[in-house]
N, C-alpha and C positions, 0 to 999 in steps of 0.2 A: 504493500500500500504506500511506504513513503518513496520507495523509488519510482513508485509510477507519479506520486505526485512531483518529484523531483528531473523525472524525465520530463514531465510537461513546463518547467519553471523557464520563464523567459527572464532576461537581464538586458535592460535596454537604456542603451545610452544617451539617445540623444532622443526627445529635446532633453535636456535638463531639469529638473524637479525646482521649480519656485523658490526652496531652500535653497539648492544648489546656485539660483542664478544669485539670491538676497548674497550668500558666502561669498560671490565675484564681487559683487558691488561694495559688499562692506573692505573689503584686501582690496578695492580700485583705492577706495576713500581713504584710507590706510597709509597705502604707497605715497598717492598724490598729494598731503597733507603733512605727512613725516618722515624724520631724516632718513635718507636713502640714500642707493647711489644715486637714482636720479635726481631726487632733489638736491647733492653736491653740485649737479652739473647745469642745474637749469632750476633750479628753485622750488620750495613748497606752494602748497596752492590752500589759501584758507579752507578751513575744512567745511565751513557751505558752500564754495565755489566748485569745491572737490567732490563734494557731493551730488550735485549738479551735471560737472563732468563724467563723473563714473557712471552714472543713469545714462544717459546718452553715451558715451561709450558702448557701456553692455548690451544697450539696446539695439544699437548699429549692428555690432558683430554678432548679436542674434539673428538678426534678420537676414545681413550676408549668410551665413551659416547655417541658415533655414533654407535660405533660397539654391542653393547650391546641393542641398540633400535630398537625394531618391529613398525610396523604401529599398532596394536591393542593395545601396551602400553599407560599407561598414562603420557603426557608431564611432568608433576611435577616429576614422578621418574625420566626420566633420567635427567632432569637438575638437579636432587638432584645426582648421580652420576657423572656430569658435575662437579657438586660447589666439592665433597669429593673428585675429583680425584685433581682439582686445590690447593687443600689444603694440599693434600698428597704430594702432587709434589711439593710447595711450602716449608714445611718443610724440606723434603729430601735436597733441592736447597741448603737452608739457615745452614742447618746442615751438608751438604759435604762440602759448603766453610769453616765452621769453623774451623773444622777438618783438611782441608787440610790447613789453615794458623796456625793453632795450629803445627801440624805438621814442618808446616817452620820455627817457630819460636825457637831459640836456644834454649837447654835445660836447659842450664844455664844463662836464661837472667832474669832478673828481670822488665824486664821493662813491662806494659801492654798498650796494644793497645786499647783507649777509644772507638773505634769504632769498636771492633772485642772483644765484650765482652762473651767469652766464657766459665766463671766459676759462673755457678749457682751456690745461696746458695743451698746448700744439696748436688751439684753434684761433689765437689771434697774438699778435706780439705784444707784448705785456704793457708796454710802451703805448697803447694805444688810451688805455685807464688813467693814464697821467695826464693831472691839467698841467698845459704848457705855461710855462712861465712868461712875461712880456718885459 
């Protein structure tokens, strides 16, 4: 009796269970609000802003990842599409806000913002952060 019910047991991955997506959203919010690598490299994101973002994030790469799945595929790709779209969209997030505070920030200011750290070593000459003297 239990192996017949165990023969019939199905284990399905995709879509994801409502817990499952809230676990994604809460570890987006997480990430994007606290020290990380990425936030060394391009800054935290207040944590309603981040909340915000991660809703929209998950939601995107659900729907990419819906849309893209047949019934005769196997669960594991598209949740492997799921997780590359959330990390895609993730980066993009963290690297438009930079840009666009980089952007706001005067050209001649010298001051840097701890928390919107946007010059990787290698990616700009360091020289660039210093007000020029006259």
């Amino acid at each position: 009796d239990t192996a017949a019910k165990l023969s019939n047991l199905t284990f399905k991955i995709w879509p994801p269970t409502q817990r499952t997506r809230d676990a994604v959203l809460n570890r987006l919010v997480e990430t994007l609000s606290s020290e990380s690598v990425l936030s060394k490299r391009y800054g935290t994101i207040p944590k309603e802003e981040a909340s915000a973002a991660a809703k929209l994030i998950e939601e995107e790469a659900f729907s990419v990842a819906g849309a893209s799945f047949s019934t005769d595929e196997d669960g594991i790709e598209i949740l492997q599409v799921y997780s590359k779209e959330i990390s895609k969209r993730m980066l993009d997030t963290v690297k438009a806000r930079a840009a666009a505070a980089t952007d706001s920030t005067p050209s001649g200011s010298a001051e840097v913002d701890s928390n919107n750290v946007g010059t990787a070593v290698g990616e700009e000459d360091s020289s660039s952060s210093v007000k020029a003297e006259d």
